[in-house]
N, C-alpha and C positions, 0 to 999 in steps of 0.2 A: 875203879873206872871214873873216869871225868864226869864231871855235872856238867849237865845242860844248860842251855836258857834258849829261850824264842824271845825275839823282842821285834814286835808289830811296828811301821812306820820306823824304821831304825837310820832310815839316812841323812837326818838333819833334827839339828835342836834337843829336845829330851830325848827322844828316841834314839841319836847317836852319841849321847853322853853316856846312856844309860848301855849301849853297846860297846862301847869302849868301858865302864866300869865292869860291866860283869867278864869282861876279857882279861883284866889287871887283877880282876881275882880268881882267874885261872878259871873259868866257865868258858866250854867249847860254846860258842853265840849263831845259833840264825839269827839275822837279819832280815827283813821286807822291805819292801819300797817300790816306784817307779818311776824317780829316776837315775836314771843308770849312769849318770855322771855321777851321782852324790854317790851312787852305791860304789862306786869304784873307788873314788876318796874314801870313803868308810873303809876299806878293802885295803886300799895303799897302806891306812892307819894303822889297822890290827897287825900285818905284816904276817910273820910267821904263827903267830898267835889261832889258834883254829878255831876256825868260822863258815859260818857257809852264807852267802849272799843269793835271795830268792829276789828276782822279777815279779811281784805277784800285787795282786787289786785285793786290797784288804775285804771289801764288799761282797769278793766273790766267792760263796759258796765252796767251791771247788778248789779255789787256788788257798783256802784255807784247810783244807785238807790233806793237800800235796803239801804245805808248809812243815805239818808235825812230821806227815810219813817221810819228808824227804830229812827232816830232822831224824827221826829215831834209826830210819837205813843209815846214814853216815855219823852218830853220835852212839847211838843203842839205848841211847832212852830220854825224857826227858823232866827235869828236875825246876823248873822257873818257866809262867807264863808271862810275858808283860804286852796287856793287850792296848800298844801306846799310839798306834795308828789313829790317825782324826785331820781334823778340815772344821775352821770355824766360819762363819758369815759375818755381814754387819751389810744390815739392809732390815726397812721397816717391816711387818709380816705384811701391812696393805699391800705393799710394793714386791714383794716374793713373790718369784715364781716357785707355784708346788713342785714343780721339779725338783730345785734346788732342796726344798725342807725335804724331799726324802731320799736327797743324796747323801746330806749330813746325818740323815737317820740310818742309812744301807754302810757310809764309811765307819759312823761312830759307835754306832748300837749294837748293829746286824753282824760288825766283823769284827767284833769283842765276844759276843754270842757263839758264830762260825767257829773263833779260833778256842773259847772254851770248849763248845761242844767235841770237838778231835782230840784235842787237848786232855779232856779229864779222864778218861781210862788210865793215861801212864804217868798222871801226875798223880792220880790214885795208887798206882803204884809203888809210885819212888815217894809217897807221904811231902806231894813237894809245896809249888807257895806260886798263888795266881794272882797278880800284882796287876791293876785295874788302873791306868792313869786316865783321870777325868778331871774336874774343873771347879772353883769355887763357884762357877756357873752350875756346877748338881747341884748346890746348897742354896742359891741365890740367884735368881735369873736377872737379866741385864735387856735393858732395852736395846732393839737391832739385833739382839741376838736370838730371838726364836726358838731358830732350829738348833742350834749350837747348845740354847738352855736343854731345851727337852729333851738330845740324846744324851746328854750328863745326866739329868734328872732320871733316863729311861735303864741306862749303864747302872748309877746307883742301888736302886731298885731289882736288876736283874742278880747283881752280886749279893747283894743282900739277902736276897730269898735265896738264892745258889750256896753261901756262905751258911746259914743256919740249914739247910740241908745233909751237907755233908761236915756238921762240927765235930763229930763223932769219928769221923774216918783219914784223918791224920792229915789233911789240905788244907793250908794257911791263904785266905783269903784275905787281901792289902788294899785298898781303894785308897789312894794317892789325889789331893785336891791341889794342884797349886795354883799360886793366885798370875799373877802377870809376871811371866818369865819371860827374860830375853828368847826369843826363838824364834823362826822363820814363817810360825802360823798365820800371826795376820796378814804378813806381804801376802801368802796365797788364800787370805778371808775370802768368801765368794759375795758378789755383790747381786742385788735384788733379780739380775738376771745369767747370775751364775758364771760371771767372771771373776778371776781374781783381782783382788781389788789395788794389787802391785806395791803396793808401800805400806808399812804400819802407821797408825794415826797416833801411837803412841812414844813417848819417849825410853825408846828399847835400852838404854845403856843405865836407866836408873830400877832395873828388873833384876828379880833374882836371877841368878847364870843358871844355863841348864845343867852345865855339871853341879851347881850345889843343889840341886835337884836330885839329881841321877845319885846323889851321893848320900843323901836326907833317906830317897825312898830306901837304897840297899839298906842302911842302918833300919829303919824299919820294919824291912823284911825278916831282915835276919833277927829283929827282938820280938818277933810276930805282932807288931803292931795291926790292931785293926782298920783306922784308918789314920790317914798324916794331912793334916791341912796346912799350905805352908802361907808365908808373908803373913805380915801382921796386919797388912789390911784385909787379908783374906781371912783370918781369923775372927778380925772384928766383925767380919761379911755376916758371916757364921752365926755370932753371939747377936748382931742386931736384928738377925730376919727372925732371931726364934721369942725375942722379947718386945722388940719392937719394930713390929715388921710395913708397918702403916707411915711410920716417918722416915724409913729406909727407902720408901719407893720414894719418896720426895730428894734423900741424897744422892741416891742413886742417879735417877733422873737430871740433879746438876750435876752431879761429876761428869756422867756419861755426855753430858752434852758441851764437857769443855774439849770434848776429843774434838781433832782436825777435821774438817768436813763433816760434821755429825748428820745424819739424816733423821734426827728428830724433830717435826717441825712447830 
């Protein structure tokens, strides 16, 4: 029978690189998203290739629900979680609105959570592999980014204790960190009152691609990598918060503040 895959957020950027990768390795693919433009290019893409495209709010309880089971009625089982749905911010936490930090905590946390939770019976089943995309922001928090850090910080933490839970029962647990990839997240950043903030502040063409993403994590999957940290700035991110983490907030601090319009004042 075909392998599966579910992959959260799948109609732009990592999410549709990494739905198009596991499709070219013969993985029948749900997809999530809302919107239904994108989702329909995703759709155009795969072609004959079998897929099934959900309508659904990663946030939502229920429509994470309906995601597996509408998976497992049209696939008959499932064998790959990638819970790659998310929404970042850049707005100071004075300046947030609470609303906003626990939108980012409902899309990033709560619908990684949701989609584990349906999730883990038939991935128990098939001995399969639940593949976590989050941020060198789990590793390293960034000023303006708040809420963006915490649910990285909050995802890492859940996998982790998830992951030593069941080491014993044949489910390969992958947390995935990359650093600044080309990809359509920040155009849709949300700003200190929850709009998108329309453009990225950064220079998108000197990022890693999301296919060499999408391509990095399968290789890892598939050598049961525990976790993958990509770019080498993102690495050094890494190495400098854990030895020295006191003159990191100091580079941090000017790097972050040579972004375009920076709201750090």
């Amino acid at each position: 029978m075909q392998k599966a895959a579910i992959i959260t957020g799948g109609s732009s950027g990592i999410g549709k690189a990494l739905v198009l990768k596991y499709a070219n390795e013969g993985y029948a693919v749900t997809f999530t998203g809302r919107n239904k433009q994108r989702m329909q290019q995703v759709s155009n893409e795969l072609g004959k290739r079998t897929h099934l495209a959900l309508e659904l709010d990663a946030s939502n309880r229920g429509d994470n629900e309906k995601m597996v089971s509408e998976t497992i009625k049209s696939f008959g089982r499932l064998d790959v979680l990638v819970c790659n749905a998310g929404i970042s911010m850049r707005a100071l936490f004075e300046d947030l609105d609470p609303d906003v930090f626990k939108r980012l905590m409902d899309i990033n946390f709560y619908g990684a959570v949701y989609a584990t939770k349906f999730a883990l019976p038939h991935l128990l089943e098939s001995k399969g592999t639940i593949i976590a995309i989050s941020s060198i922001n789990g590793w390293r928090s960034t000023p303006a980014r708040s809420a963006y850090s915490a649910s990285k910080f909050a995802m890492q933490g859940f996998y982790e204790s998830l992951r030593t839970e069941i080491m014993n029962r044949g489910v390969h647990v992958l947390v995935v960190c990359p650093g600044f990839t080309c990809s359509n997240i920040r155009n849709v950043a949300l700003n200190a009152e929850g709009q998108a903030q329309g453009e990225s502040p950064r220079d998108e063409e000197k990022m890693m691609t999301s296919e060499e993403v999408a391509d990095r994590t399968f290789e890892a999957a598939i050598k049961k990598k525990r976790d993958l940290i990509l770019t080498f700035q993102g690495k050094m991110a890494v190495l400098l918060n854990k030895f020295i983490p006191s003159k990191l907030d100091k580079l941090v601090y000017k790097m972050m503040k040579k972004e375009a319009d920076n709201p750090l004042k």
